[in-house]
PAKE-524396 format. One record per atom (N, C-alpha, C, CB): residue in one letter; y, x, z. Coordinates in steps of 0.2 Angstrom, whole numbers, plus 5000, padded with zeros to 4 digits. Glycine has a CB too. Example, Ala and Ser with C-alpha at 12.3 -4.5 7.8 and 13.67 -1.06 7.14 Angstrom:
BEGIN
A497250665039A497850625039A498450665039A497850575045S498950645035S499550685036S500050645039S499750705029
***
This chain:
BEGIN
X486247685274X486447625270X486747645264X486847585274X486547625259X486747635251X487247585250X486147615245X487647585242X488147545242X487847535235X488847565243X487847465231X487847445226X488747405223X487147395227X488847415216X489247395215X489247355210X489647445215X489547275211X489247235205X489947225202X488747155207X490047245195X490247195191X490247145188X490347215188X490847105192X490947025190X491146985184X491346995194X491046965181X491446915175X491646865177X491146905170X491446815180X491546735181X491146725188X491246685175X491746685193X491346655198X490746605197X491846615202X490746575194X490046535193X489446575190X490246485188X489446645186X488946685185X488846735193X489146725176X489346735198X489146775203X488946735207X489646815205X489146685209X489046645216X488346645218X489346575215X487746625212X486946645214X486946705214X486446615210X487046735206X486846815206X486946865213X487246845201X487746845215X487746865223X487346875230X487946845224X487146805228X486746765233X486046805233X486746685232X485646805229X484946845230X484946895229X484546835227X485546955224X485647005225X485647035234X486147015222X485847015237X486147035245X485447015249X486946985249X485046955245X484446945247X483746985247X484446895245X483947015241X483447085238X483647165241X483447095230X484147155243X484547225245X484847225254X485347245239X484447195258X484847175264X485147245267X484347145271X484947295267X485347355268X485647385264X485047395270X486047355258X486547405255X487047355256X486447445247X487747385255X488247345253X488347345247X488847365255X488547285247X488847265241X489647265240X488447205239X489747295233X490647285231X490647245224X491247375229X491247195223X491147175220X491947215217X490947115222X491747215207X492447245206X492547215201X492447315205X493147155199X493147125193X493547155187X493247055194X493147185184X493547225176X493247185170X493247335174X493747155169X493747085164X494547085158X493647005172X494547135156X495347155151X495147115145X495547255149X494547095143X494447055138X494446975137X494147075135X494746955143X494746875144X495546875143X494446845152X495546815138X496346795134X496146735134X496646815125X496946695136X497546735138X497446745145X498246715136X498046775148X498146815154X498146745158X498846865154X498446685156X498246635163X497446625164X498546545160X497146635158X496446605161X496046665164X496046575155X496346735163X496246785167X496246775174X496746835166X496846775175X496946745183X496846695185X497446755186X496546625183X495946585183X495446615185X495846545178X495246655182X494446695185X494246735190X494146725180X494946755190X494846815195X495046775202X495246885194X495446715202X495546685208X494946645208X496246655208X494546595205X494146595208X493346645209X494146545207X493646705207X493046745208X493346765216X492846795202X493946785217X494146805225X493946755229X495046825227X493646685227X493646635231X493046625234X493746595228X492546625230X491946655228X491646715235X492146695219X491846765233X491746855237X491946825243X492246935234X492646795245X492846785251X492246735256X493546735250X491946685253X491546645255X490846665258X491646615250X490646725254X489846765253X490246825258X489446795241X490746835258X491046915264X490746945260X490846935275X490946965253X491047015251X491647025247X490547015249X491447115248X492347135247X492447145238X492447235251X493047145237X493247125230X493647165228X493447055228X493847205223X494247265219X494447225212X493547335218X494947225210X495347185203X495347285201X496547125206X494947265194X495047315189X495947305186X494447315183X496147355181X496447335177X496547295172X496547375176X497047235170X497147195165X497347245158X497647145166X496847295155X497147355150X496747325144X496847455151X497147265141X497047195137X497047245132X497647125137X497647295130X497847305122X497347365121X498647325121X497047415125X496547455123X495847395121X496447515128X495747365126X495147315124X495047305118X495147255126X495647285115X495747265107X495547305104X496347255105X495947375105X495647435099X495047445099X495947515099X494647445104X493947445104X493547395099X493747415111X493947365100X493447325096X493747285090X493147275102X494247315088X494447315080X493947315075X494847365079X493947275071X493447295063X492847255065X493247385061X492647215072X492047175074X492347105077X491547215079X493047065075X493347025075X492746965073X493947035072X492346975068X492146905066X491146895068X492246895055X491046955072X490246965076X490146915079X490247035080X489446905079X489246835081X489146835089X488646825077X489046795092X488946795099X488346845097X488746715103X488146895105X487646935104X487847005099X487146895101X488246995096X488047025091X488547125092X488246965084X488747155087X489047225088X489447215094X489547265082X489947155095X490747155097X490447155104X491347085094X489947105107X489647105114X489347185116X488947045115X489047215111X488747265113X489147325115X488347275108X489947325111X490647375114X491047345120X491347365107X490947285121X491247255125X490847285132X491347195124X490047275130X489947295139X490047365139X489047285143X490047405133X490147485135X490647475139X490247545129X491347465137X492047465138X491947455145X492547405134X491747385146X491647365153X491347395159X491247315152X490647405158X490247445161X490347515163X489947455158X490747565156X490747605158X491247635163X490647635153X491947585164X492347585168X491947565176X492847535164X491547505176X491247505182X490847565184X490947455182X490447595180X490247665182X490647715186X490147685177X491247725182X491847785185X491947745191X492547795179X492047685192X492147665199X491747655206X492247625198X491047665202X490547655207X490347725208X489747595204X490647785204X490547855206X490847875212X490647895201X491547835211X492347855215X492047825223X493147805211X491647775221X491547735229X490947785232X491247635228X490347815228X490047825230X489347785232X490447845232X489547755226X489047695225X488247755222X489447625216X487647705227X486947735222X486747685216X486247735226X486847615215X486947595210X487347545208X486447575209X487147525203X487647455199X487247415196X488347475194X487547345196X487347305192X487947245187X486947275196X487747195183X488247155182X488047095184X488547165176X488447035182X488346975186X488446935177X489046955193X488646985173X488346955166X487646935165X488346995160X487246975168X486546935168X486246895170X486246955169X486746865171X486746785174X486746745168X487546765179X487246725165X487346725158X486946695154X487546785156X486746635154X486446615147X486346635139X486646565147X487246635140X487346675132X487346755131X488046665129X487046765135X487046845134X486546855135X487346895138X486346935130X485646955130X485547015134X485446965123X484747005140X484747055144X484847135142X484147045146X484247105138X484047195135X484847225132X483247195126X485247175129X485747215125X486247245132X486247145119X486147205137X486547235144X486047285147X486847165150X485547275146X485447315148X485347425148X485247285148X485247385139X485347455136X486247485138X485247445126X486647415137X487147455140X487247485144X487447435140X487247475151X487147465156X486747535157X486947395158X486247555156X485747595157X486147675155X484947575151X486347655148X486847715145X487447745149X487347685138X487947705154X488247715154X488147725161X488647695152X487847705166X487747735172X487247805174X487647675176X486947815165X486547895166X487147935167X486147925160X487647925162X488247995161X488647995169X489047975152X488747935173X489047945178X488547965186X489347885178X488047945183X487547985191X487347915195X488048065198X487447875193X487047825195X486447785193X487347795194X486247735196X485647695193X485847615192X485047705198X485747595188X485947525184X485247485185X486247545174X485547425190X485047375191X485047315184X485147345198X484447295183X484447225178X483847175182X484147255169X484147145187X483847075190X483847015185X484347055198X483146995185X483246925181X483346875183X482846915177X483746845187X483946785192X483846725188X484846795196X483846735182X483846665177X483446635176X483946655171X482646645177X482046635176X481946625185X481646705171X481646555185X481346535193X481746465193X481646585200X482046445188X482546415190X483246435194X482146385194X483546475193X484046535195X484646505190X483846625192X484446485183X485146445179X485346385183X484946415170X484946345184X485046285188X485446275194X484346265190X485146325197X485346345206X486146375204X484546425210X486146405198X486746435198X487346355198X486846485192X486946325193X487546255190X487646205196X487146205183X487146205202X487146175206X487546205211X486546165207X487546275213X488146295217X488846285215X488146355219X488946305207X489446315207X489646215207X489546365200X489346175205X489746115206X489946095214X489246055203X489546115217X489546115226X490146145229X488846165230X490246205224X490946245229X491646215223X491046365229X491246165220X491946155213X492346195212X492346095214X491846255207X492146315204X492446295198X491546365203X492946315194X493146315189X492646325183X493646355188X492546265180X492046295171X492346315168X491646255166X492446385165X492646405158X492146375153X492546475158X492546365146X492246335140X492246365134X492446285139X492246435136X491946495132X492146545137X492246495125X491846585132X491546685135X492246675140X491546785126X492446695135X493046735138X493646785133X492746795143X493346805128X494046825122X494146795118X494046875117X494646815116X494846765111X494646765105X495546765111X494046805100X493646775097X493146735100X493346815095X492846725106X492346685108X492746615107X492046705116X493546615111X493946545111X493646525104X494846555111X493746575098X493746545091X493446515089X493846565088X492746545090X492146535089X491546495093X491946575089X491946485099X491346425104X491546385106X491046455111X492246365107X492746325108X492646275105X493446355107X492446205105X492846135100X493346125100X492746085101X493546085096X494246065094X494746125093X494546025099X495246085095X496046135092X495846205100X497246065094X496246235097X496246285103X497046315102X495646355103X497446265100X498146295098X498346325107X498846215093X498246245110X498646235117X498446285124X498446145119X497846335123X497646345124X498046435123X497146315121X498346455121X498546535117X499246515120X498446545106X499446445123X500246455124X500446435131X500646405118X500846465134X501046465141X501546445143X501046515143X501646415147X502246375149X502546385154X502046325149X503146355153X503746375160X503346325166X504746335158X503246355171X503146325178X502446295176X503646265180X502246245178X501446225178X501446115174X500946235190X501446145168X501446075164X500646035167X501546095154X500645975166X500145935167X499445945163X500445875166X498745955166X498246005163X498246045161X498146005159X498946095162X498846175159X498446225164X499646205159X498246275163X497946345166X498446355172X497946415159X499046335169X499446365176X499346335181X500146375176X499346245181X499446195185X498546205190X499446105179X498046225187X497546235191X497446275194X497146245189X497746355192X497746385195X498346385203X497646425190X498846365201X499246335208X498546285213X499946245204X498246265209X497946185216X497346255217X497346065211X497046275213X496446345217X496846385222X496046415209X497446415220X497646455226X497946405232X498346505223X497946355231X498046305238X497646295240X498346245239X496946295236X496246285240X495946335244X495746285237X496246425239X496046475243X496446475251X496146545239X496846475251X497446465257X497146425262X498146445254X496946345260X496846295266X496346335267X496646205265X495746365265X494946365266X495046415269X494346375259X495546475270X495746525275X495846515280X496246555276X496246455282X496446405289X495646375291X497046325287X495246385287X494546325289X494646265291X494146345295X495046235285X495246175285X494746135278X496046175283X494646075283X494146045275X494546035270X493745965276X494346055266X494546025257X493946015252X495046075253X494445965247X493945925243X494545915235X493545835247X493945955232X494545925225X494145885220X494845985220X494545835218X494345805212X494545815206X494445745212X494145805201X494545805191X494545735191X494045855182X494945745186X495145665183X495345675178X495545605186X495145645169X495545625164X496245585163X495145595161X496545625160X497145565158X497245585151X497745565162X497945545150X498245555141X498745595146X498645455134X498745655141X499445695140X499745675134X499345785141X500345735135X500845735131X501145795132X501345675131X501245825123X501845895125X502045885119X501445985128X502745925117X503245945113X503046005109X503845955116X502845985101X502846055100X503646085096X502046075095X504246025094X504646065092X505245995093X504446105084X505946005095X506245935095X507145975093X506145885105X507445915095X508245945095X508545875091X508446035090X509245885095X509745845089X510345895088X510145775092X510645885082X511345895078X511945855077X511345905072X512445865078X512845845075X513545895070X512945795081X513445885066X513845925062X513445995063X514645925064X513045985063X512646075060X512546105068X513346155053X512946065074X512946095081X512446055086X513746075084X512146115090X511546085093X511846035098X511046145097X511545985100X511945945106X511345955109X512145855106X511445975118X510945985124X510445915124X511345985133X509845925123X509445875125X508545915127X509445825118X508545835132X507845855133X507445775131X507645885141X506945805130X506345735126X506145695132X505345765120X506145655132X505845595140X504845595137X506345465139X504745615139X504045615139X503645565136X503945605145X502945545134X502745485129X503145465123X502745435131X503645515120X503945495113X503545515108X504645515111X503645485103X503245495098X503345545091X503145445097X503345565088X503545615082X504145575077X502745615077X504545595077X504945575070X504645595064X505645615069X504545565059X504445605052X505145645047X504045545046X505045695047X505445755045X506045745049X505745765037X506645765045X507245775049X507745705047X507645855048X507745695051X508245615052X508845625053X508245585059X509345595048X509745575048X509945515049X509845585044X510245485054X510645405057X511045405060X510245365062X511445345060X511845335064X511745295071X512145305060X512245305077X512145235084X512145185079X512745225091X511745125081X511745065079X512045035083X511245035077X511945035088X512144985096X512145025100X511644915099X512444995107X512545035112X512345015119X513245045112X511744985123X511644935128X511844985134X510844905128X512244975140X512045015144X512545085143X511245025143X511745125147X511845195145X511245215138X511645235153X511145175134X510645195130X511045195120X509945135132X510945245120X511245225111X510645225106X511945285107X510645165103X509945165097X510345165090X509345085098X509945235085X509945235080X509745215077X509845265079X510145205070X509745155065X509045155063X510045175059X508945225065X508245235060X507545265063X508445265054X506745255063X506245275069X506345255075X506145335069X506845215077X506445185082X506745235087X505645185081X507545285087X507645345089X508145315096X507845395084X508045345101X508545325108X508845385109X508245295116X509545385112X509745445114X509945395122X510345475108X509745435127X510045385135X510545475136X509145345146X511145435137X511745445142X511545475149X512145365144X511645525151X511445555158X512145595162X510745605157X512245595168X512745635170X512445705171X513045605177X511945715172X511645785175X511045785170X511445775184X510945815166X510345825159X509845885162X510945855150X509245855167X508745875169X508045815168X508945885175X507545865167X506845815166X506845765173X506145875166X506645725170X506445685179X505645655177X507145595181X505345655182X504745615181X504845545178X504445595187X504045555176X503845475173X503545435180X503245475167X503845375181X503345345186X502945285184X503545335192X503145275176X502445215175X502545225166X502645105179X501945215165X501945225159X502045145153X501345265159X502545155151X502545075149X502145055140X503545065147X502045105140X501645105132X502245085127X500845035133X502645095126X503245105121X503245195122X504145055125X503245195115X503345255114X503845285110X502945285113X504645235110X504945265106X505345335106X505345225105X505645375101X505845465101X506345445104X505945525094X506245485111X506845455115X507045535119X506645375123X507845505120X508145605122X508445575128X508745675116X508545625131X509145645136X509645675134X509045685141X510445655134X510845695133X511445685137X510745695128X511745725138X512345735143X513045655142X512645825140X513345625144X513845605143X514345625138X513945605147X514445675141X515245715136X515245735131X515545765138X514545705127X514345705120X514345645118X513645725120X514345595122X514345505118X515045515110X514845415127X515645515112X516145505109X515745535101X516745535113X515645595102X515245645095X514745605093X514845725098X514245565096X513745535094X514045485091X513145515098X514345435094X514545385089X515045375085X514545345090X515445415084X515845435078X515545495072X516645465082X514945505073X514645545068X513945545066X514645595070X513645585059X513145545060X512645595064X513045505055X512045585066X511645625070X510845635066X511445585079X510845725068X510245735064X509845745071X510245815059X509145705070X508545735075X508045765071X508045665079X507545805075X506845825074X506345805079X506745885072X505845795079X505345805083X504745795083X505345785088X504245845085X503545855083X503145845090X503445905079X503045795095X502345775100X501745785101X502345725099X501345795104X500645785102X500245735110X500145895100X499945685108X499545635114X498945695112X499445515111X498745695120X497945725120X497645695124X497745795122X497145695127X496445695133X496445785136X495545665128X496545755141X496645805145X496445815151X497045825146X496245855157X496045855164X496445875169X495445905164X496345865173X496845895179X496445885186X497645845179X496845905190X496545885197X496845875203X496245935199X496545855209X496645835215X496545875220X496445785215X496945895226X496445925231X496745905238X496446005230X496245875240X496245845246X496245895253X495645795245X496845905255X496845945263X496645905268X497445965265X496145915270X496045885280X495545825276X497045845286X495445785281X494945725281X495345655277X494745695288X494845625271X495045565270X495145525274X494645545267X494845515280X495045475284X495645475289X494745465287X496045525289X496545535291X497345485292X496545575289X497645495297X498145435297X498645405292X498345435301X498845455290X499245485284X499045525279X499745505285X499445515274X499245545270X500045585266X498845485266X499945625265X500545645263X500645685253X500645705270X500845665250X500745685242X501345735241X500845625236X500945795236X501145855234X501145855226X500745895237X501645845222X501545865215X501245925213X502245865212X500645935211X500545995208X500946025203X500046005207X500945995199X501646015192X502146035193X501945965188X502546035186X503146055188X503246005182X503446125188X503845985182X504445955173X504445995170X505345935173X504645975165X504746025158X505446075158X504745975150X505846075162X506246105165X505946155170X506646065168X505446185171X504946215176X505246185185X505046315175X505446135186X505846125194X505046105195X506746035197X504846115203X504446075206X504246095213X504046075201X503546085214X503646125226X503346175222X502946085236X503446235227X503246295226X502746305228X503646325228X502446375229X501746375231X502046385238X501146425227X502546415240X502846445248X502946365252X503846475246X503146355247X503146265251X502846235253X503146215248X502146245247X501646215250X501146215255X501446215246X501246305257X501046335262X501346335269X501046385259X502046335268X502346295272X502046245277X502546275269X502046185271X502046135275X501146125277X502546085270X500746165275X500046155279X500246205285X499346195274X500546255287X500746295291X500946255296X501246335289X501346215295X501746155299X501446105302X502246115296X500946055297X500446005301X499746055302X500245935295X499546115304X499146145302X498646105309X499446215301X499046105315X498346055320X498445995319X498346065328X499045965317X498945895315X498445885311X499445875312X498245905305X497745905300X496945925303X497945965294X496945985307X496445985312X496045915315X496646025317X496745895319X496445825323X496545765319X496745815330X496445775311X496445705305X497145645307X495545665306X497645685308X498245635308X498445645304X498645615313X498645695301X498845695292X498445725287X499445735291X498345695282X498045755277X498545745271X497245745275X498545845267X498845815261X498445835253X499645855261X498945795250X498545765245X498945805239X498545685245X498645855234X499045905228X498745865223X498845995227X499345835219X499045795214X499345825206X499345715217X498945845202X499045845197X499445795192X498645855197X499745815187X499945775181X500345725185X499245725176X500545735193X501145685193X501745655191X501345695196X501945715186X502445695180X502545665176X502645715178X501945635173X501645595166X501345525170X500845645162X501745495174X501645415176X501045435184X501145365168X501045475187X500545475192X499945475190X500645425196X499545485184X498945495185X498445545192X498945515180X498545565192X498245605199X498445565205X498545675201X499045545208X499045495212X498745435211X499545485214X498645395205X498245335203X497445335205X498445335193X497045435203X496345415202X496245415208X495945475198X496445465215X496445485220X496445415224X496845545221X496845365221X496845305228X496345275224X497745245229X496345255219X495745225216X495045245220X495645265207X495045305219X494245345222X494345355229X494045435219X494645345233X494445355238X494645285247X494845435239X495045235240X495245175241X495645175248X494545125241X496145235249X496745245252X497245255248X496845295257X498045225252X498545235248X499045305251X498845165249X499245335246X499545395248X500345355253X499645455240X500345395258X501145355264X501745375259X501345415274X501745445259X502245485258X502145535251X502245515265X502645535245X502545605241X503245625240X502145585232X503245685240X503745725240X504045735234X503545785243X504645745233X505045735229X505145805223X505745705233X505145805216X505145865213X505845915217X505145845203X506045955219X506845995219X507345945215X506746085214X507945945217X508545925211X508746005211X509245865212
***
């Protein structure tokens, strides 16, 4: 019995390639080894490679994490920054790639190798292949090039992967491809955040590692996406006398134009409104993010700020800034145990912009805990994305499946 060793890039280009590979080779093994150092940034890295462990786990086959060696990738391929899909920069990249999976498939004792790029619509055989061909001569191997794409094979791929509701990437993977294949902004995309903000890379990857975990237990699960309007901060603060005062932005405020100068006009409450844009400062004893739970469609620039600051606000006057951005954005749902079940129990997948929120320990936990309850459908739980921004995810999930969630768990204080 031989061993073939495939280099992976993306669960969705392996999941068929896999599948008929093992179908053409019933007597070798197969390893799977993902060396993938030129996927940026590092969240959407481990986006891929978790659902590529997801992937291998599912097909029992074994999986090997190459090195993230991001900054030599780069020298590699310096001076071919602006190369077109296909073009020099792909052709360095599979060497880089490749020839690292070679040295590995020698070390295992592999008779050949292949990749699961050739899966890959946007990629050109022959060009992987020449790679591929090069770099497993100098190592003493042989370099397969299966054309799984042709038969209907692209199709069959887009069809599994929607079946196991694999993650789509929406481009290659470097961050020239982001540049260049990417629509729209790609600002939001390069920046990483404390805990797992609503839509972010992190926030998915949390709900995929609770999927990989239930699917360990052999518990049914089912995830849903759903659109909503986000919101994030790209710059904020108040002054007073040149001195920062503690604040945090309440969520759905809208942009000041430049830097504001005003005074409190009035005082309702706990709320002091400035003269000018439409600006709120609310009064708080404990100055932490808290959820949104409904979204009122008023969006004035509204903060949080401590108490023991009031006297300073209104006897002075106050400088704001703040720069917002409203988007369309995705998030998701993932449904543990049976829709039909008797309860339903909710899990914020997020976190506040203060990073507080359940942990993934928690979360594990608490499937640990109803773990036969959920077997015999008297509870199931429910990981809801974008909980923080008015419940969207709790909203789509009762919508779509026309139950009401019993119970949702409360972010940490």
């Amino acid at each position: 019995m031989g061993r073939i060793l495939v280099h992976i890039c993306c669960a969705p280009d392996a999941v068929y390639f896999l599948k008929r590979l093992r179908e053409d080779f019933p007597d070798e093994e197969i390893i799977g080894f993902f060396y993938d150092p030129n996927i940026h940034p590092y969240e959407e890295y481990r986006l891929r490679y978790q659902e590529t462990e997801r992937t291998c786990r599912q097909l029992g086959i074994k999986l090997i994490e190459g090195e993230y060696d991001v900054e030599r990738w780069l020298r590699s391929v310096k001076g071919l920054e602006d190369e077109p899909e296909r073009g020099k920069r792909c052709s360095v990249c599979f060497d880089f790639r490749l020839e690292r999976s070679a040295q590995v498939a020698r070390e295992l004792g592999c008779d050949a190798m292949t990749t699961t790029l050739l899966m890959s619509p946007k990629k050109s055989i022959p060009q992987l292949k020449e790679s591929g061909e090069k770099v497993a001569k100098a190592y003493g191997v042989k370099f397969l090039t299966p054309d799984y794409r042709k038969g209907g094979g692209t199709q069959e791929m887009f069809r599994l992967s929607r079946d196991l509701e694999l993650y789509q990437q929406d481009y290659c993977g470097c961050i020239y491809g982001l540049f260049k294949q990417k629509e729209g902004e790609i600002f939001w995309d390069l920046v990483s955040f404390r805990g797992r903000r609503p839509g972010s890379k992190e926030e998915t990857l949390f709900v995929k590692e609770v999927r990989t975990f239930a699917e360990s237990l052999s518990l049914p699960v089912r995830e849903f996406e759903f659109p909503f309007l986000s919101w994030k901060v790209l710059e904020g603060g108040i002054w007073v006398n040149r001195e920062p005062v503690p604040s945090i932005v309440v969520p759905f405020s809208q942009s000041v134009r430049g830097k504001v100068r005003a005074d409190v006009e009035r005082r309702v409450g706990n709320t002091l409104y400035l003269n000018k844009q439409f600006i709120r400062l609310v009064l708080v004893k404990d100055l932490k993010d808290r959820p949104l739970e409904e979204i009122t469609g008023v969006t004035s620039p509204t903060f949080l700020v401590p108490e023991h600051v009031m006297e300073k606000l209104l006897t002075n006057r106050v400088e704001v800034t703040l720069r917002t951005e409203f988007m369309q954005e995705r998030s998701r749902v993932l449904l543990i145990g049976r829709d039909d079940a008797k309860r339903l129990i909710g899990i914020p997948a997020d976190t506040l912009q203060d990073g507080r929120g359940v942990s993934g320990d928690q979360v594990r936990g608490l499937v640990r805990e109803n773990l036969e309850r959920i077997k015999r459908g008297e509870v199931s739980l429910v990981l809801m994305g974008a909980q923080s921004l008015g419940r969207p995810g709790q909203r789509f999930f009762e919508e779509i499946t026309g139950r009401k969630v019993d119970e949702v768990l409360s972010y940490p204080p």
